[in-house]
BALOBA-1460 file (C-alpha; in Angstrom, 3 decimals):
// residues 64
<rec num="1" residu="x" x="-17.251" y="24.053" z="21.696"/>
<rec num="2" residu="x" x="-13.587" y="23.413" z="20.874"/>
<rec num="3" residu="x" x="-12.241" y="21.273" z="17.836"/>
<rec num="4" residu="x" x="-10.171" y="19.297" z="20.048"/>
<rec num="5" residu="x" x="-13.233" y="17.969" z="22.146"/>
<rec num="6" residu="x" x="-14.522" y="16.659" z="19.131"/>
<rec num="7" residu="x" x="-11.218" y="14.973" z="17.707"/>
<rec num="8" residu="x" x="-10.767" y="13.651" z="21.257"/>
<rec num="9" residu="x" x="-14.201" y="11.683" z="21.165"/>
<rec num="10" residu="x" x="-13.514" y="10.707" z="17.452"/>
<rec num="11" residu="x" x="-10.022" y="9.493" z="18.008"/>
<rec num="12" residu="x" x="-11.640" y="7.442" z="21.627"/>
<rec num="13" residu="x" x="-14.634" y="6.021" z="18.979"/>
<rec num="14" residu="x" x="-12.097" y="5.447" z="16.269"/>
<rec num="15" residu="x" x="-9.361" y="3.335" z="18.684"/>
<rec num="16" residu="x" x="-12.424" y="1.597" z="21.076"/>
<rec num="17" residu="x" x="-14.036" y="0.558" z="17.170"/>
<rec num="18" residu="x" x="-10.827" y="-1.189" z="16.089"/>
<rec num="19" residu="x" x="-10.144" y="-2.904" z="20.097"/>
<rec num="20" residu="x" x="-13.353" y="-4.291" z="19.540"/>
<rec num="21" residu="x" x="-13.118" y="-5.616" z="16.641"/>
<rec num="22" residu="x" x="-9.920" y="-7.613" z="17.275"/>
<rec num="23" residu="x" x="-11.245" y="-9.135" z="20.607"/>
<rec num="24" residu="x" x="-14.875" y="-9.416" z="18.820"/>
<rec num="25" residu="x" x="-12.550" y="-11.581" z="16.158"/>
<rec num="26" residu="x" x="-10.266" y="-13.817" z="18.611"/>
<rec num="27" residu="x" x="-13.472" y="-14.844" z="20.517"/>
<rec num="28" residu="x" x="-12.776" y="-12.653" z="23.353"/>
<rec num="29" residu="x" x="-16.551" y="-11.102" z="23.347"/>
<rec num="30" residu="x" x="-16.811" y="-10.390" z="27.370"/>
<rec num="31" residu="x" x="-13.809" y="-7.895" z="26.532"/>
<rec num="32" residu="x" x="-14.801" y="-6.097" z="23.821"/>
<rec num="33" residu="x" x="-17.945" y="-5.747" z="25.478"/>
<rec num="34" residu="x" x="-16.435" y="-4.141" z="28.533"/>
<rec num="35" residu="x" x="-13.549" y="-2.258" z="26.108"/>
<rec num="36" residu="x" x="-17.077" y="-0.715" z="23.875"/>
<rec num="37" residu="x" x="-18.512" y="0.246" z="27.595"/>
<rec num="38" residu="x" x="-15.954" y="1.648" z="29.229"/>
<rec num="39" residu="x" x="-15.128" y="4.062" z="26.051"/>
<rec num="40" residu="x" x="-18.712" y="5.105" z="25.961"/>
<rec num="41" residu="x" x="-18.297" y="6.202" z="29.861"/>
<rec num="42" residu="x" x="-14.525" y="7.587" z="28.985"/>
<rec num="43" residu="x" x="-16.883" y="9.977" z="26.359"/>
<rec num="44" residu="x" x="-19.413" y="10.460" z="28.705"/>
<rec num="45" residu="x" x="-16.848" y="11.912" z="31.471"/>
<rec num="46" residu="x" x="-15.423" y="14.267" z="28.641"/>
<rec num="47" residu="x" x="-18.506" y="15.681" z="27.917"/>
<rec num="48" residu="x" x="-19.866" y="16.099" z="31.669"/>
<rec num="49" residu="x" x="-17.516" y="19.393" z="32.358"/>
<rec num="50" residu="x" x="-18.716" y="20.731" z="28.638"/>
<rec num="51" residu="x" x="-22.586" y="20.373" z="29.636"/>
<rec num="52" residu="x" x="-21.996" y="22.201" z="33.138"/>
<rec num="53" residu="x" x="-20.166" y="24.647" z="31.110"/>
<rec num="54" residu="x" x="-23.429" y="25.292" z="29.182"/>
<rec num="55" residu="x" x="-25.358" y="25.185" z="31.883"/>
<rec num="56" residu="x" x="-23.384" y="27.599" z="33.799"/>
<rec num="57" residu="x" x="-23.731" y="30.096" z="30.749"/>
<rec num="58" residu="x" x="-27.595" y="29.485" z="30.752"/>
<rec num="59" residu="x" x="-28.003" y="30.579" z="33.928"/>
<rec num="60" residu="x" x="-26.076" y="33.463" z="33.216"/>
<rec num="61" residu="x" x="-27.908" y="34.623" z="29.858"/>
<rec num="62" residu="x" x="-31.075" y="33.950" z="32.378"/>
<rec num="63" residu="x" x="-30.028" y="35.413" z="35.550"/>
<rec num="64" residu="x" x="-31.077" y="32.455" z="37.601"/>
């Protein structure tokens, strides 16, 4: 796994945390619900090519 996967999902946790907070704080819940949920799918999309990665070398170790 490479270092800058991981500081790319920190810095996406770290910058959705602090969005959130300042719409959580001006009342604007509905949008810091969908900023929280789309940065959790943003994360999710970064990590999809990783885990077909390791899949891909699974198969390999295990000749399937």
């Amino acid at each position: 796994m490479d270092v800058a996967l991981i500081l790319k999902v920190g810095g996406i946790g770290f910058l959705v945390s602090v969005i959130y907070q300042v719409l959580s704080k001006s009342g604007r819940e509905e949008q810091a619900l969908l900023v929280s949920v789309s940065g959790m799918i943003l994360v999710l999309l970064l990590l999809v090519g990783q885990l077909g990665d390791l899949i891909r070398a699974v198969r390999e170790v295990f000749g399937l």
